[in-house]
N, C-alpha and C positions, 0 to 999 in steps of 0.2 A: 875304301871307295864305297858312295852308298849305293844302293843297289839303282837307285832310280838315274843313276849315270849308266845303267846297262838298257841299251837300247832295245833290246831282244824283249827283256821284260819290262822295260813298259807297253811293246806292244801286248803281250801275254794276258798283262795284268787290265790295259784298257779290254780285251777282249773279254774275258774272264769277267768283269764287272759289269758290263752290260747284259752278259751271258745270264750271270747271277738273278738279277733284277725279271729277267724276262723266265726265268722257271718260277719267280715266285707268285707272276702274274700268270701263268699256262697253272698253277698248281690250286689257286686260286678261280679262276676262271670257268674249268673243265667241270667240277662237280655244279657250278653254279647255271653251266651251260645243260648239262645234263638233266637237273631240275626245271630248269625253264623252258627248256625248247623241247623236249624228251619226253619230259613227264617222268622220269626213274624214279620210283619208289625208292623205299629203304634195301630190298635185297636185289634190286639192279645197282644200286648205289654200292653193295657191300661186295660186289662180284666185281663193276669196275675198279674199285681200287686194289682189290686181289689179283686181280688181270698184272696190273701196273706194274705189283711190288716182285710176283712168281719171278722175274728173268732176274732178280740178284737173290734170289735165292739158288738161282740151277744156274747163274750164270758168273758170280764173282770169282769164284778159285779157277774155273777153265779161261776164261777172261785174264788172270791174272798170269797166268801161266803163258798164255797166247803172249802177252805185251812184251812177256819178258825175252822174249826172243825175236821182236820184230821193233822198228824203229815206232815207236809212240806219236809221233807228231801225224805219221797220214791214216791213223785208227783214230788220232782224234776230228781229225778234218773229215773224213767218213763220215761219221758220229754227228759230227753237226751238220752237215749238208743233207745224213738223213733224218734227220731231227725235225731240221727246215722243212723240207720236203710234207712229214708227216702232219705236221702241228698247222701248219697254210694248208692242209689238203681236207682237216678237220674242219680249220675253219671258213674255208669257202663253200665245202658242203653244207655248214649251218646256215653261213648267209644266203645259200639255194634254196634253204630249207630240204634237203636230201641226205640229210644226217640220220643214220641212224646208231642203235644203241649197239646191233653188231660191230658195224663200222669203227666205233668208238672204242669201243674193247679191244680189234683190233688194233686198229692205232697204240693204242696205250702200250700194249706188248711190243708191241716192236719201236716205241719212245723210252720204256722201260732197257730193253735189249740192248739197245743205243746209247744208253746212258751211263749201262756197267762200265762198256767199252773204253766209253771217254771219260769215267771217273777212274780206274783204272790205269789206265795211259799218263792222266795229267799227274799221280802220283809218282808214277816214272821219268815224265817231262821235264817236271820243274827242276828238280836236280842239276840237269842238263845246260837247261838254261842259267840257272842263278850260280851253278857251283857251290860246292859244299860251304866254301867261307861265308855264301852271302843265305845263306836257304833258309836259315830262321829269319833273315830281314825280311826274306822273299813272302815267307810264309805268312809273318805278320800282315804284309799289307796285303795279303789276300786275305786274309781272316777278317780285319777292318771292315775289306768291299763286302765281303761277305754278311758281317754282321750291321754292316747299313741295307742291305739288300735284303734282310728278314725284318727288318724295321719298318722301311719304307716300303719294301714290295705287297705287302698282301693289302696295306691301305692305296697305294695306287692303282691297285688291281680292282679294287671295289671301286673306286672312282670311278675308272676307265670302263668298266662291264656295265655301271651306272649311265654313264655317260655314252658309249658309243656299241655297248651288246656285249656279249660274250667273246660271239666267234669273229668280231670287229678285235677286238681286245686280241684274242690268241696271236693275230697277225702280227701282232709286235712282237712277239717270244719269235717268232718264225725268222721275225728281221733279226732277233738277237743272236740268232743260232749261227744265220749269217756271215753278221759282224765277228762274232769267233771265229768261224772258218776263215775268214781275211785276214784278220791278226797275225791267226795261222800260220798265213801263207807270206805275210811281211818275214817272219825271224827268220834270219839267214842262221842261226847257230846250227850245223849239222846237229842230224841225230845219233851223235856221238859222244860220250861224256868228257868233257873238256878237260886240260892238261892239269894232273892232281888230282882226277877220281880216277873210280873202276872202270874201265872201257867195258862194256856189254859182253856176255860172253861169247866165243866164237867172232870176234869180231879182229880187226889189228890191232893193238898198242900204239902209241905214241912214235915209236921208233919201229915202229913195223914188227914187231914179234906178234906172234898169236896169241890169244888171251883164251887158254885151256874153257871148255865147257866144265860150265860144272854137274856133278852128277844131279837130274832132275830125278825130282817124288812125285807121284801121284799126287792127285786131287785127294783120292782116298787114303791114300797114307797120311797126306797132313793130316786131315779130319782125324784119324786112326789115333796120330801123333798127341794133337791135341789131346783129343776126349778124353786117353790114358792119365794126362797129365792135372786136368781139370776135374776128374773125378775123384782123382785122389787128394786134391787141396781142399780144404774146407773154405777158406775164403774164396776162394777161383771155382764152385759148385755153388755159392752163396752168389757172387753177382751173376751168374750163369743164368740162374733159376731165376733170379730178380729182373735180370735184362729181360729173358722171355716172357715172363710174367708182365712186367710194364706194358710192353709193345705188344702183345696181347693183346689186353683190356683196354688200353688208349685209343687204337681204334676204333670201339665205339664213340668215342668221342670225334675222330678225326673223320669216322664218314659219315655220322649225322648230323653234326654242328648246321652246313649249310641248310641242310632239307628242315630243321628245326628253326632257326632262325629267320629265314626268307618265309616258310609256310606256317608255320605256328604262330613265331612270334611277328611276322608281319615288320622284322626290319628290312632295309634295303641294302642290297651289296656294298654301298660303299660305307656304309655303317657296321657290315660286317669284318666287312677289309680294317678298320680302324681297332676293331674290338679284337682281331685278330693277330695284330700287329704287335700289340700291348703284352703279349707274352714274349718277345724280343726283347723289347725292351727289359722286362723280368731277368732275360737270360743275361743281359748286358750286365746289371746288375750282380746278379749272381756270381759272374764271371771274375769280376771284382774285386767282391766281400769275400768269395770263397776263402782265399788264402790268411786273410786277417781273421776268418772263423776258426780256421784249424789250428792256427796259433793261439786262439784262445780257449778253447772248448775242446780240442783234440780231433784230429783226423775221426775215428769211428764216430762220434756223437756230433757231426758236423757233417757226414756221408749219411747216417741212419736221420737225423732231424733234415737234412735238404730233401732225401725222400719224402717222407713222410708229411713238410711239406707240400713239397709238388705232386705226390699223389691223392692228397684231403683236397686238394681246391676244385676240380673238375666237377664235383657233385651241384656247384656253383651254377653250373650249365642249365641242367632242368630245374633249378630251382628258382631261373630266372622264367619260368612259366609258370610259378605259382601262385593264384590269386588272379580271380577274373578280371578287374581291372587295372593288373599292371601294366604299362604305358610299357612300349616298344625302348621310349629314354632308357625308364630304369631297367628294363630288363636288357638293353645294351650296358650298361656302363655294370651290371653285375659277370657279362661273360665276360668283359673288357677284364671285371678281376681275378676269375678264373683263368683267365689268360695269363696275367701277371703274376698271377701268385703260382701257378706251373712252371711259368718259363725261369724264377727265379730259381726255385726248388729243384727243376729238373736240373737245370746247369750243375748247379751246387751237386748233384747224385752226380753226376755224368763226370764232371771232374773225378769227385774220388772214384768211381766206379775205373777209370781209365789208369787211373794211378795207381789203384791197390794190386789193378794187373799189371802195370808194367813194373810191381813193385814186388810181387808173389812169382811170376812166372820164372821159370830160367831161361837167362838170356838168350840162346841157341835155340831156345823154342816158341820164345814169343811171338814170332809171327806164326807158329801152326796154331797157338792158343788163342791170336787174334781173329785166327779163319772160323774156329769154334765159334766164339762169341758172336762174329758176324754170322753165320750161318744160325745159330739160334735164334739172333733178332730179327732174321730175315725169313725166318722159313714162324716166327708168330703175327709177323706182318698181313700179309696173307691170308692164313687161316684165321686169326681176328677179325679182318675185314668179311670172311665169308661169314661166320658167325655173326657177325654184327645184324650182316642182312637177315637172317632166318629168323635171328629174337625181334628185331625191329618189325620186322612185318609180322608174324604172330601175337606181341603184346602193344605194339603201338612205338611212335618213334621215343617219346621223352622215357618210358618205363626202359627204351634200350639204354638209352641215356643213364640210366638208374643203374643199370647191371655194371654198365661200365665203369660206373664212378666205386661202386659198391668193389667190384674186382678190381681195384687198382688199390685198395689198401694192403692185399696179398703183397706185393714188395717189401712194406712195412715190414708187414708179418714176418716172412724171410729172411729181413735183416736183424729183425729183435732177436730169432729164435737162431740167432747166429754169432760168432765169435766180434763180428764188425764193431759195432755198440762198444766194445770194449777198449778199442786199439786207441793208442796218445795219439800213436806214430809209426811210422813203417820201421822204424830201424829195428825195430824188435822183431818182426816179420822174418822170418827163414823162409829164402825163397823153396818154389817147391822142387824134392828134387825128383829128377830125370830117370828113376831105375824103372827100367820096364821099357823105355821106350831110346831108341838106339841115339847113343853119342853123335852131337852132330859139331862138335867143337873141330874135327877136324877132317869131314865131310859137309861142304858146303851145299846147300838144298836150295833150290828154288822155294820162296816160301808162299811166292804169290801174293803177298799184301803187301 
């Protein structure tokens, strides 16, 4: 049966895709509003998005651990109602003109907070709803809304800010949050795993028996779990360091772009939105070609060249301010290809980077090695964006621009000076093993991702 005869999710899936669209325009929007109506510099600029990213850093594994034990669908309805709430409360204080840049911070934190919740949850949810037979169809056509929604959203969203303001603009993500929480609240499927999965722990079985808890780990144990496991692998220490290092240094990119584009370069948002979108498109791409690369060229030299790639193009950015009289065109249509040539490159790393772990880890432990990895790229999220701001306002914004582009070859680096480069194919790979850190093949763990 296909999935779109399941009534549950196509409400899910209509909610979820509007949901989509209206983050890409609040994501959009928010630094453009901060600039325009605020006046934020670059190290107010680099402190808001820090604000944003801190609550999945401190908040994904305890977040993960909460879901697993309470039904997901009213953490996700929470989550959006107070999403809503937050993001209309942003932007009607802009259109009072009573915004300020505390306000906005906190906002952020607590949309940030809101967001672990419910991105957490709906990994738990879907399942539920679609059933294990149908969850890769389920997933596909999320992945679709999804990647129309990084397509189309950051150029609607420059339209819309063009056209009717910022914090006019934010009120649609506010409606979008909404719309989810209605969805919502249409699926009658209990929040209970339906006949043929795992019923939740501590919950009843199908025929009424109890379903045993299983013994839970800390937060820090996983972490603990992890890190043993990942220091000891060379290739799972190689994208470790590559992931943090990326997400690092791209943050200069990601929180000056607008302040350099609007003020420097004298484009207009919805010119932005368009230049900004053109890296989706890259990723579509990438998405692809990936696998016809690796059959021809070999998994390592098709993981190490998509890096290397998507991390040379960003220099693109301030280089689209060089020369007194370039014209606002050309130096859009050059970040339009710094955009494209990122978003092809990154996809291409991001692929192999996911696969050489799900391909290196041992099974029993890959979700503690998944908590690592997130928590490394979340805890340089952050601290990248506070950096961003202290060089930006000390040397000027496009010279941050410069550091940024300049440190994002470090990935590269990482990978060359690593076994990656070398590999056809995973099958040669021995995953890594497990001594040092306790058997979990027949103790079952919460792993919270």
């Amino acid at each position: 049966m296909t999935i779109w005869r399941n009534r549950d999710f196509r409400w899910f899936w209509a909610g979820q895709s509007v949901s989509m669209v209206g983050s890409q325009v609040t994501t959009f929007a928010v630094p453009v509003l901060a600039i325009t109506a605020l006046g934020a510099d670059p190290a107010r600029l680099g402190l808001l998005r820090a604000v944003e990213f801190l609550p999945f850093l401190v908040l994904t594994l305890p977040a993960g651990l909460w879901v697993d034990r309470h039904p997901p669908r009213p953490a996700m309805i929470a989550a959006n109602l107070l999403r809503a709430a937050l993001v209309a409360a942003v932007a009607l204080a802009g259109i009072a003109g009573v915004l300020h840049l505390t306000g906005l911070a906190v906002a952020l934190l607590l949309i940030g907070a809101a967001t672990v919740v419910f991105d957490v949850a709906y990994l738990s949810y879907l399942p539920v709803i679609a059933g294990r037979d149908q969850l890769v169809d389920g997933n596909s056509r999320l992945s679709v809304s999804a990647s129309v929604a990084d397509v189309a959203g950051p150029g609607l969203a420059g339209g819309l800010v063009q056209v009717l303001t910022a914090p006019v603009t934010l009120l649609l993500d506010a409606a979008s949050y909404l719309i989810s929480a209605g969805t919502l609240l249409a699926i009658r499927t209990p929040d209970t795993p339906p006949p043929g999965t795992t019923p939740r722990a501590g919950t009843a079985a199908p025929h009424g028996t109890a379903v045993p808890r299983r013994a839970v780990v800390s937060p820090a144990r996983q972490v603990r779990d992890g890190v043993a496991v990942v220091a000891r692998d060379p290739y799972l220490r190689t994208i470790c360091l590559e992931s943090f290092t990326y997400n690092f240094f791209v943050q200069f990119g990601e929180t000056l772009v607008a302040l350099y584009a609007l003020t420097v370069l004298g484009l207009t948002a919805g010119t932005l939105g368009l230049c900004i979108g053109a890296g989706s498109l890259g990723g579509l791409a990438g998405a692809v070609l990936a696998p016809r690369a690796v059959r021809r060229f070999g998994f390592g030299p098709t993981f190490t060249g998509g890096t290397a790639l998507g991390c040379a193009a960003p220099v693109l950015v301030p280089l689209a301010g060089a020369g007194a009289g370039a014209s606002p065109l050309a130096a859009g249509a050059l970040i339009a290809a710094a955009y494209l040539i990122t978003g092809f490159g990154v996809t291409i790393s991001v692929i192999g980077s996911v696969t050489l772990r799900q391909g290196v880890a041992p099974p029993h432990l890959l979700g503690r090695v998944n908590a690592v990895m997130r928590l490394a790229s979340y805890a340089a999220i952050p601290l990248g964006a506070a950096v961003t701001g202290v060089v930006a306002t000390a040397f000027g914004v496009r010279t941050g621009l410069f550091v940024g582009a300049a440190g994002l070859l470090l990935p590269t680096v990482i990978l060359l000076l690593s076994p990656v480069p070398r590999l056809k194919g995973l099958l040669g790979v021995v995953p890594s093993p497990a001594s040092g850190v306790e058997d979990d093949h027949k103790r079952r763990y919460d792993s919270g991702s």
